[in-house]
Phi, psi and omega in degrees: 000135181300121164269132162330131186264062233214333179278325201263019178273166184208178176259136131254119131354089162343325193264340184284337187302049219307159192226346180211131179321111166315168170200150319319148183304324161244029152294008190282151178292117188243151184262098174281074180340305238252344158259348183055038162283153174249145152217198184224174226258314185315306186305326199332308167318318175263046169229005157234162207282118179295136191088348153316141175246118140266162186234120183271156159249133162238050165263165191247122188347133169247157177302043166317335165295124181270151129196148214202202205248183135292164168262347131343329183111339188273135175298150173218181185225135143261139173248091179312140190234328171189144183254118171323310191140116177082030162098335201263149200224122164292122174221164140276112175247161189190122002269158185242015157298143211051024186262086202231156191286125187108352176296149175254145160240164183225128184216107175056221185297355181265127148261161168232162177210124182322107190281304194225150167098193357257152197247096197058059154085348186273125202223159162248151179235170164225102173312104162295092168194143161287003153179119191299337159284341179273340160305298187283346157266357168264349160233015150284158182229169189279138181274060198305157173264166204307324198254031153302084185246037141308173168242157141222129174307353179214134187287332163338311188301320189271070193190135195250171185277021193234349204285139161197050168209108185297125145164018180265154177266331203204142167278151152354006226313340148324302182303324183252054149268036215228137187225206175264352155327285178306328190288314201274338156307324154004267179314280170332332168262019188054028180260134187267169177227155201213131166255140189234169144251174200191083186280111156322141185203210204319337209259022168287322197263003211224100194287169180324113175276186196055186181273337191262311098194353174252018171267357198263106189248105185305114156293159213245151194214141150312080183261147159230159198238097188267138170034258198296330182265325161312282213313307167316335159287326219261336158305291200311319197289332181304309172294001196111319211286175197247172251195089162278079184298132180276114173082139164283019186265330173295325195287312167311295170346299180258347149311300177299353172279335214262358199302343166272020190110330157232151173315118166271174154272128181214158166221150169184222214223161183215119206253019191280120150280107152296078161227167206328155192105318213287176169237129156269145179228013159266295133031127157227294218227166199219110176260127208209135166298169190264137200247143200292130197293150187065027189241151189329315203287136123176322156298318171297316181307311191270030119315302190303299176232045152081198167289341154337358232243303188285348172299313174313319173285329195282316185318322190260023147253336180247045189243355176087048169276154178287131203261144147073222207293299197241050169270191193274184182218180162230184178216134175214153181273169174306189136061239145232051148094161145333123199264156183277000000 
């Protein structure tokens, strides 16, 4: 029987909602689910194991927010989510009323023009432009999230320090707590770092349709598994050590490498829902931010470590931890944990 998605919901508080960027990135607060211990994002090396891999995700944000007119005249906003191919773009428009295939929109020296849609605000367009990434960084902005009504003096803050592959709508939010202070704590603790890509795309933005978790059809994202980080896994397991994931984008990312059962080298394109029942077979432990109630990442998390899940949540509210892209994070084993 299909779980409700009516379980993975929780009260998050308006004031729990972080609003402003930690500084240093890793003064941020980490929770250690499996003691329900406090910490800070800087300890991580030492809550993990020497011969442990963690794993990142790196791509990197792209400016994707568009704004601009209708040639009608009405403001509209695109937000790109992926590029098709031939100039055509997977987007989110607002308002998207009247919004119909042949509408033109204009954003700064560029037009596009609505192809398909829109089906929930979802649309495909086609860029007038003779190259589409130079367009979208000269008159796009980083897509900060909806419910952010903060500033950053620098869009770099919504950027992880590992990022160097364009093609995500929203960053990796786990990854940017992380500095080189921690990368070199890592190192020094005989912990390795292994990279994956994943271009985050609608279902960061798109909350569980239906009453059911089988009414929810996962939008398809661009992942790659390179080599060099299979083999890093297929080490880490060999020495003992545990298969740390950074973000629930990593944990699709190598589960979606892993369907024969180990981490493979792989690239496509990946549609996975995670939810409770799955068997992980990359995966041990996981760190990961508190995530907006009732949404895949808050499904994928109680896939993971069960119900365990609202004891964490409730423990980091009412200890004042901070919520969603730029709150604190926890790190957990898998399951009920590890046995000492």
């Amino acid at each position: 029987m299909s779980r409700r998605t009516e379980e993975f919901a929780y009260d998050l508080p308006e004031e729990a909602i972080a609003q402003a960027a930690v500084e240093p990135r890793d003064a941020a607060r980490l929770l250690d689910a499996d003691g329900l211990s406090d910490h800070t994002f800087a300890d991580l090396p030492s809550l993990l194991e020497p011969g442990d891999l963690v794993v990142v995700n790196r791509t990197r944000v792209r400016r994707a927010r568009l704004t601009g007119r209708k040639a009608t005249g009405g403001r509209v906003e695109a937000l790109l989510l992926a590029p098709l191919g031939d100039g055509r773009w997977e987007a989110l428009v607002r308002p998207a009323r009247r919004i119909r295939p042949g509408t033109v929109l204009e954003f700064g020296a560029a037009t596009a023009e609505v192809l398909e849609g829109p089906d929930a605000g979802e649309v495909v367009l086609r860029l007038d432009a003779a190259d589409d990434e130079a367009l979208i960084a000269a008159e796009g902005s980083v897509p900060l999230p909806p419910y952010f009504h903060g500033a950053l003096d620098d869009d770099e803050r919504y950027q992880t320090v590992f990022a160097d592959r364009l093609g995500s709508a929203a960053a990796p939010t786990a990854g940017l707590h992380f500095t080189r202070r921690v990368l070199d704590g890592l190192a020094g603790r005989g912990v390795e770092v292994a990279r994956v890509d994943l271009e985050i795309g609608l279902d960061t933005f798109r909350p569980i349709a239906g009453d059911t978790l089988d009414g929810h059809r996962m939008h398809t994202e661009r992942y790659r598994v390179p080599q060099e980080t299979a083999a890093a896994v297929a080490a880490a397991r060999n020495r003992g050590g545990e298969v740390v994931a950074i973000g629930t984008t990593v944990v699709r990312a190598l589960e979606s490498a892993a369907a024969s059962g180990r981490v493979e080298e792989k690239e496509g394109a990946t549609d996975l829902f995670i939810t409770p029942g799955y068997e992980f077979r990359a995966v041990d432990r996981l760190v990961t931010n508190f995530h907006v109630p009732g949404s895949t990442l808050v499904v994928l998390v109680a896939a993971f470590m069960g119900e365990r899940w609202r004891e964490a949540y409730a423990a980091a509210l009412e200890r004042g931890y901070r919520f969603l892209s730029f709150g604190d994070a926890m790190v957990v084993r898998r399951g009920e944990g590890r046995p000492a």
